[in-house]
N, CA and C atoms as a LAMMPS dump frame, in Angstrom:
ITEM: TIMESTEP
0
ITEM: NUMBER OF ATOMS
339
ITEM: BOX BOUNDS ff ff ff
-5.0000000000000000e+02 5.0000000000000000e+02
-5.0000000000000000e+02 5.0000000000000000e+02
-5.0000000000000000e+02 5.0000000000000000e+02
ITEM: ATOMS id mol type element x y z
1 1 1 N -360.802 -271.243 -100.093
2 1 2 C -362.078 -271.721 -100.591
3 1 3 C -362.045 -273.243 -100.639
4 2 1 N -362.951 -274.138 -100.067
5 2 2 C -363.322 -275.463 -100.489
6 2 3 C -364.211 -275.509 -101.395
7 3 1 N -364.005 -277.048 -102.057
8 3 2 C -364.875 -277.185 -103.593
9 3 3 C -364.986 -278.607 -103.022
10 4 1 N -366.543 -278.942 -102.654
11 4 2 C -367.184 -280.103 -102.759
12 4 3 C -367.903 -280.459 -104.255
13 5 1 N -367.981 -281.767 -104.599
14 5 2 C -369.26 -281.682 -105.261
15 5 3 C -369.99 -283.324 -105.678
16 6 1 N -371.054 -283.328 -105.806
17 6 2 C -372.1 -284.28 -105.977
18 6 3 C -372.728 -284.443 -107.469
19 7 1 N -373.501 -285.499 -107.249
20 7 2 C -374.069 -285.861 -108.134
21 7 3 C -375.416 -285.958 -108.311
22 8 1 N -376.463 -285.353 -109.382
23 8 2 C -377.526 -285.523 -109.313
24 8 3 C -378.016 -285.804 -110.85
25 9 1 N -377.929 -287.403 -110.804
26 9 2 C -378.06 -287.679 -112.062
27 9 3 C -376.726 -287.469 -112.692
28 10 1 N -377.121 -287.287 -114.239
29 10 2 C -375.789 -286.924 -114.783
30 10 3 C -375.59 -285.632 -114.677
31 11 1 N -375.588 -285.024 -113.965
32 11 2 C -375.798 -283.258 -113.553
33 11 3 C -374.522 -283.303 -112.306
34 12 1 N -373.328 -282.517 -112.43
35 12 2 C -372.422 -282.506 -111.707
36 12 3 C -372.901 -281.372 -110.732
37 13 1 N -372.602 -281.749 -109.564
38 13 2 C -372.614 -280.229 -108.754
39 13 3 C -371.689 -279.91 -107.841
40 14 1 N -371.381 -278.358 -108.189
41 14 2 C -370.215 -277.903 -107.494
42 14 3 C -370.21 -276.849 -106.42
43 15 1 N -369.963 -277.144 -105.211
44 15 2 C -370.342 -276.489 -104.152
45 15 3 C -368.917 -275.796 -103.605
46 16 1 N -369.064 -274.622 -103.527
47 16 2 C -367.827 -273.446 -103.482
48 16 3 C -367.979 -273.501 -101.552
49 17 1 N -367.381 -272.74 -101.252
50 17 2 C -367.16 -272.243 -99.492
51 17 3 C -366.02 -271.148 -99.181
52 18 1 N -366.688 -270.013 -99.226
53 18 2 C -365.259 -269.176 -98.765
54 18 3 C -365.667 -267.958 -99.482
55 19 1 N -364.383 -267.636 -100.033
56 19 2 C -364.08 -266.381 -101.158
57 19 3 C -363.756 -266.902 -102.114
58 20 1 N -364.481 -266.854 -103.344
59 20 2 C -364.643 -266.819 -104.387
60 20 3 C -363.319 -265.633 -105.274
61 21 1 N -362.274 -265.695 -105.094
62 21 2 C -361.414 -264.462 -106.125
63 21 3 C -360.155 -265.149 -106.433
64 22 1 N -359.263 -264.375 -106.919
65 22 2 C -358.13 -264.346 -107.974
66 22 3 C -356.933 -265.914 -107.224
67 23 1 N -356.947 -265.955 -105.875
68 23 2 C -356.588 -266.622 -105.324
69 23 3 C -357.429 -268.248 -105.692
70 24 1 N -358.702 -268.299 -105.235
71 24 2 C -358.85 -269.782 -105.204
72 24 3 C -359.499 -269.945 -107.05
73 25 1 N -359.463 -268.874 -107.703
74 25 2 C -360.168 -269.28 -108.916
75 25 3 C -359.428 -270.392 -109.444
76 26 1 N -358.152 -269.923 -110.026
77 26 2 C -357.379 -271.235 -110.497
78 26 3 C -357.868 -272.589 -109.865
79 27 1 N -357.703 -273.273 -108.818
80 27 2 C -358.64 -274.494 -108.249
81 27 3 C -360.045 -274.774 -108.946
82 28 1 N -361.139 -273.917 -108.707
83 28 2 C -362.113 -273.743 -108.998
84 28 3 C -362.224 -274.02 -110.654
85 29 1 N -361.543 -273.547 -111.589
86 29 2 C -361.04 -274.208 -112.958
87 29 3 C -360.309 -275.003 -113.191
88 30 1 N -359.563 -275.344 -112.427
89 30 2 C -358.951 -277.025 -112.893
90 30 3 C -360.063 -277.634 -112.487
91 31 1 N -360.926 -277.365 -111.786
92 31 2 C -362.012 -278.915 -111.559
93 31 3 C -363.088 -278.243 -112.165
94 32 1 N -363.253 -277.481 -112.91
95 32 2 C -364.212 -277.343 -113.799
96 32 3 C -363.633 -278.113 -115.43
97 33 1 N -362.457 -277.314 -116.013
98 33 2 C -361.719 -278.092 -116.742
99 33 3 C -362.234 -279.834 -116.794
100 34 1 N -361.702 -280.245 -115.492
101 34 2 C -362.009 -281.775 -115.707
102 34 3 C -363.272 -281.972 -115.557
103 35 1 N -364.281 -281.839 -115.338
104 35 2 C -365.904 -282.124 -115.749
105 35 3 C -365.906 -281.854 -116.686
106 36 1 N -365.502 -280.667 -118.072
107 36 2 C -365.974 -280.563 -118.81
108 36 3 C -364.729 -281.456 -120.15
109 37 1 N -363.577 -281.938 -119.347
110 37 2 C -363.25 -283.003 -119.885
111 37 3 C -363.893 -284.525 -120.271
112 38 1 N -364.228 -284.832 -119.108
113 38 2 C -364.66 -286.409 -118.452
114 38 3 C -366.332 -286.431 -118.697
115 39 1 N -366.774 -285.051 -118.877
116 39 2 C -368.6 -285.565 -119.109
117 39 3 C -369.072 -285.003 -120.557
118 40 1 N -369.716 -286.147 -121.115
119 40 2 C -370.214 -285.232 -121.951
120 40 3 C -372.121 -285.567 -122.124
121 41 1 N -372.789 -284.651 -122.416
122 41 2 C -372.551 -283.573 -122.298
123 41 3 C -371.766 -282.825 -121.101
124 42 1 N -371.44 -281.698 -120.787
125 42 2 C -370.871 -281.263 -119.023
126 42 3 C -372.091 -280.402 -118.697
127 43 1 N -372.712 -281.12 -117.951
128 43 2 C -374.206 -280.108 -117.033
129 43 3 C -373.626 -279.872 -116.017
130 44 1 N -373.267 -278.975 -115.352
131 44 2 C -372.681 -278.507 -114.002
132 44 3 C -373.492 -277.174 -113.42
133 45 1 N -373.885 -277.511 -111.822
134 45 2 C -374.663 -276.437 -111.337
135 45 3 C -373.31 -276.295 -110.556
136 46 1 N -373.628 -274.771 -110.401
137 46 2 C -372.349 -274.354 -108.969
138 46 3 C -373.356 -273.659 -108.113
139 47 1 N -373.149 -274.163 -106.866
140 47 2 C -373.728 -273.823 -105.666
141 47 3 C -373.061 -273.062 -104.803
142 48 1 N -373.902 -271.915 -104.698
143 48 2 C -372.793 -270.703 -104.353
144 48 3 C -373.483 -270.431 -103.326
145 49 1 N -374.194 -271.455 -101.972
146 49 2 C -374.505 -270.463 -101.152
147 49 3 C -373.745 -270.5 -100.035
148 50 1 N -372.687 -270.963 -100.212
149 50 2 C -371.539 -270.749 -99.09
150 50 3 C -370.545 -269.694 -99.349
151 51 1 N -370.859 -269.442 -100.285
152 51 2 C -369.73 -267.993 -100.986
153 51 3 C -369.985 -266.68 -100.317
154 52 1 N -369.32 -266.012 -99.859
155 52 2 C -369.458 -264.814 -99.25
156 52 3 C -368.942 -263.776 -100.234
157 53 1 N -368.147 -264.432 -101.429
158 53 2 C -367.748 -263.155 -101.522
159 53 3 C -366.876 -263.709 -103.19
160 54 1 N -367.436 -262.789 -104.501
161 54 2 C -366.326 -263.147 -105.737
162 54 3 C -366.013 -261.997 -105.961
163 55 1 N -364.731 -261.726 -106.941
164 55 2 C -364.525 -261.219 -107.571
165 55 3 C -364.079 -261.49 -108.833
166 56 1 N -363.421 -259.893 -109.91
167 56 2 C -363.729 -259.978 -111.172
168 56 3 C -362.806 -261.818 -111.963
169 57 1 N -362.098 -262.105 -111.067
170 57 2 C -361.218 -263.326 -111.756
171 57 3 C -362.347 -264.587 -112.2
172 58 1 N -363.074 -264.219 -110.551
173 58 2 C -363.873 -265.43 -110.196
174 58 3 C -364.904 -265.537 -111.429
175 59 1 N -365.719 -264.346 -112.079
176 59 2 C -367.057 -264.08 -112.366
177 59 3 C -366.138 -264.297 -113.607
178 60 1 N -365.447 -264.13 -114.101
179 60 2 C -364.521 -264.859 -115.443
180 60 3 C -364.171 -265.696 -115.874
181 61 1 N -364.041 -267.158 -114.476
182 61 2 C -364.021 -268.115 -114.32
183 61 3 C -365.404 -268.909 -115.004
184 62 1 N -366.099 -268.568 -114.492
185 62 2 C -367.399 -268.884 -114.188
186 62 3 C -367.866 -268.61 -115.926
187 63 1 N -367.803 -267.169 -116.105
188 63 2 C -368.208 -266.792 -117.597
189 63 3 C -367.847 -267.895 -118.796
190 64 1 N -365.909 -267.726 -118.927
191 64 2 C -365.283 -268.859 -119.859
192 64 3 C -366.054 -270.907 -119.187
193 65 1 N -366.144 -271.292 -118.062
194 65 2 C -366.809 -272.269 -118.146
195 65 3 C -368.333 -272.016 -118.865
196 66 1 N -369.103 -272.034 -118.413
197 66 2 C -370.466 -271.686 -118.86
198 66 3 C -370.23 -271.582 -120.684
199 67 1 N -369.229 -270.832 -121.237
200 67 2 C -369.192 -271.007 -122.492
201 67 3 C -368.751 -271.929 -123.195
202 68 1 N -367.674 -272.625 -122.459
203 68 2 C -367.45 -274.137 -122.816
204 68 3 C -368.063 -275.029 -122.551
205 69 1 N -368.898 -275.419 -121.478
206 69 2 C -370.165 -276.036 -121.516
207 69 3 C -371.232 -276.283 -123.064
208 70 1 N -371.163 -274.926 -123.254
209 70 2 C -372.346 -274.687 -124.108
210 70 3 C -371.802 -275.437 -125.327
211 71 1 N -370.406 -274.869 -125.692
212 71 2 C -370.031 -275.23 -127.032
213 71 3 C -369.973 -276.9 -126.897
214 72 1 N -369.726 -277.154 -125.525
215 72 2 C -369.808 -279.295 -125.359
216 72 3 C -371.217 -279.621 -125.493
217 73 1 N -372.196 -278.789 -125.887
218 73 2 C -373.662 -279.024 -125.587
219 73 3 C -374.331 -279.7 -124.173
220 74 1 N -373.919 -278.749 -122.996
221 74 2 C -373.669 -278.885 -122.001
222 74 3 C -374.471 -277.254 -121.564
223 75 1 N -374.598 -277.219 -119.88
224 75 2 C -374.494 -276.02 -119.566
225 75 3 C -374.029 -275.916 -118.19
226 76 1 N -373.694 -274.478 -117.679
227 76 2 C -373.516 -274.508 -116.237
228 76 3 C -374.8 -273.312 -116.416
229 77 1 N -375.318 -273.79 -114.775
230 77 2 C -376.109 -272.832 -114.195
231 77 3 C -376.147 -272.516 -112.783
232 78 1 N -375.94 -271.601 -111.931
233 78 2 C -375.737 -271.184 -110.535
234 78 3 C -376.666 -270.984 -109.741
235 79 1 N -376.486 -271.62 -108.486
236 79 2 C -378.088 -271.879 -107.702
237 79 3 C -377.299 -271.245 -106.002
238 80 1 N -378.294 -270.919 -105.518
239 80 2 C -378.269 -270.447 -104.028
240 80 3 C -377.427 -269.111 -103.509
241 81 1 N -377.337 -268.351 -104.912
242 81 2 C -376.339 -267.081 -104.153
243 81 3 C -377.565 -266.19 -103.312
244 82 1 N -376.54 -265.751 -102.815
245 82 2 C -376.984 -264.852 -101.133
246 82 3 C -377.258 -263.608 -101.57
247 83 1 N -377.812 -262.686 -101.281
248 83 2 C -377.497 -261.217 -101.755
249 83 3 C -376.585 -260.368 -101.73
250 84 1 N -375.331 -260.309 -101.319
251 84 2 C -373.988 -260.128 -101.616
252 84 3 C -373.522 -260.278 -102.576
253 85 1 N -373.654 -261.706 -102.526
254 85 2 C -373.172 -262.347 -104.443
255 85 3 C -374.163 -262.18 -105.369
256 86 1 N -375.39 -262.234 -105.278
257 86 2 C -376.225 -261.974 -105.72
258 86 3 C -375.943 -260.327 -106.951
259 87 1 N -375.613 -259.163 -105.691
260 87 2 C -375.49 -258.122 -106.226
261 87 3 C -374.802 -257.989 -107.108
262 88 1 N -373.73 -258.47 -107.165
263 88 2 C -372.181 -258.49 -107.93
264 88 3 C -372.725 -259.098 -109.176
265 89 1 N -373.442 -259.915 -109.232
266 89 2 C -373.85 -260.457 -110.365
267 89 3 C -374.939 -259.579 -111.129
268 90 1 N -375.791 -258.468 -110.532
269 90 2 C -376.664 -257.96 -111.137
270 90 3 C -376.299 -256.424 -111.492
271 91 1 N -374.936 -256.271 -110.767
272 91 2 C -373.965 -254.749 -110.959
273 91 3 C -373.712 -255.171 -112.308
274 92 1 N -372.82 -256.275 -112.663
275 92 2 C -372.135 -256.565 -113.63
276 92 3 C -373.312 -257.137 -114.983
277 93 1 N -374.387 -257.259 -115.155
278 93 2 C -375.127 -257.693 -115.429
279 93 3 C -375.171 -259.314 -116.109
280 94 1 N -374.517 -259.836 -115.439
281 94 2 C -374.014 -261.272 -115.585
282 94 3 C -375.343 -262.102 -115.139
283 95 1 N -375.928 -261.601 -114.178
284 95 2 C -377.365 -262.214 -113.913
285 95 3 C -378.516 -262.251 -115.255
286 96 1 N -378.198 -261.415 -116.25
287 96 2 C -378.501 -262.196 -117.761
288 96 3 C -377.818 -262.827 -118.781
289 97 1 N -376.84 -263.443 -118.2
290 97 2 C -375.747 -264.459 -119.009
291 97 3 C -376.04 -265.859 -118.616
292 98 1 N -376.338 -265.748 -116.765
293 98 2 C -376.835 -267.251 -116.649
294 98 3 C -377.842 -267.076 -116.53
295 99 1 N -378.37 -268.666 -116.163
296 99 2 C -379.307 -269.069 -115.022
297 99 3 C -378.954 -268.96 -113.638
298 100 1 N -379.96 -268.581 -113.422
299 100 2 C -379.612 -268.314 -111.432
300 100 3 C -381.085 -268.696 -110.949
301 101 1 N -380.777 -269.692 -109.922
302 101 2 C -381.838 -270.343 -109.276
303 101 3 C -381.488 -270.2 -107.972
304 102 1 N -382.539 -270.294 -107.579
305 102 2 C -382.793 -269.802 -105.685
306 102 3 C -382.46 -271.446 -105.138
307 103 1 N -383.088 -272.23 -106.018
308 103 2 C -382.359 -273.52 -104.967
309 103 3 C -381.833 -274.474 -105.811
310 104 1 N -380.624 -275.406 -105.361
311 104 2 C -379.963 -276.536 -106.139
312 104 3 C -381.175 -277.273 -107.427
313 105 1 N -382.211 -277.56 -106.6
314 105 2 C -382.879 -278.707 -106.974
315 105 3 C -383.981 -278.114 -107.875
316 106 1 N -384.113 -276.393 -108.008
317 106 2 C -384.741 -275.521 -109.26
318 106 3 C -383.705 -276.106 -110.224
319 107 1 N -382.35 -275.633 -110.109
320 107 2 C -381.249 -276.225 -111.411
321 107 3 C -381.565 -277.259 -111.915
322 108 1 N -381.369 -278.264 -110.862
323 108 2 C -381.314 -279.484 -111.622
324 108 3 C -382.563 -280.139 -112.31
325 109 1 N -384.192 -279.786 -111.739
326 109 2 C -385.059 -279.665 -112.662
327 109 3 C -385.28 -278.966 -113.953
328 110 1 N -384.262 -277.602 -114.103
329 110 2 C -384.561 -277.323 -115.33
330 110 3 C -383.991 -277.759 -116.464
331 111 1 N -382.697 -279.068 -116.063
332 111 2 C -382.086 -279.487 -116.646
333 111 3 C -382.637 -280.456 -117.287
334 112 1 N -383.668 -280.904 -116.796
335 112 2 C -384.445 -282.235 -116.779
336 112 3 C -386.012 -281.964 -117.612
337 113 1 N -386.1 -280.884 -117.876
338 113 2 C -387.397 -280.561 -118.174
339 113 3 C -387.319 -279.865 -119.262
């Protein structure tokens, strides 16, 4: 998995590529870790539309950030999953834990608004 990410505003964004599971999660949380070290608040979107594919490590990953966010008065919210990932998120019903936006720039407006 590669992990790009940008800036929009003070809104971090983190752009995944690959497989999303037990293997690249660790990565994927050390650089979540440090955003939610180095920003405060930590607003972080993860952009998942290069992801083909998570599993349960990944969607755990994702869960424990999002809750540390919150407690930094911060949030993460996930923009561009595919319907693959999509599903996994609405099996598990995790698609009412976050936000999930169809495009980057839905996130980062609702951050803003």
């Amino acid at each position: 998995m590669e992990i790009k990410s940008h800036e929009a505003g003070d809104i971090i964004v983190m752009e995944l590529e690959g497989r999303f599971d037990a293997y690249s999660a660790p990565k994927a949380n050390e650089w979540l870790e440090e955003v939610m070290t180095n920003r405060k608040p930590p607003n972080v979107i993860v952009n998942l539309e290069n992801v083909v594919f998570v599993d349960s490590t990944a969607l755990a990953t994702l869960v424990q950030a999002m809750k540390r966010c919150r407690q930094l008065d911060g949030d993460l919210r996930l923009s561009n999953l595919k319907q693959p990932v999509r599903m996994i998120f609405e099996l598990t019903r995790l698609d009412r834990a976050f936000e999930i936006f169809n495009l980057e720039e839905e996130a980062v407006g609702a951050f803003t608004a």
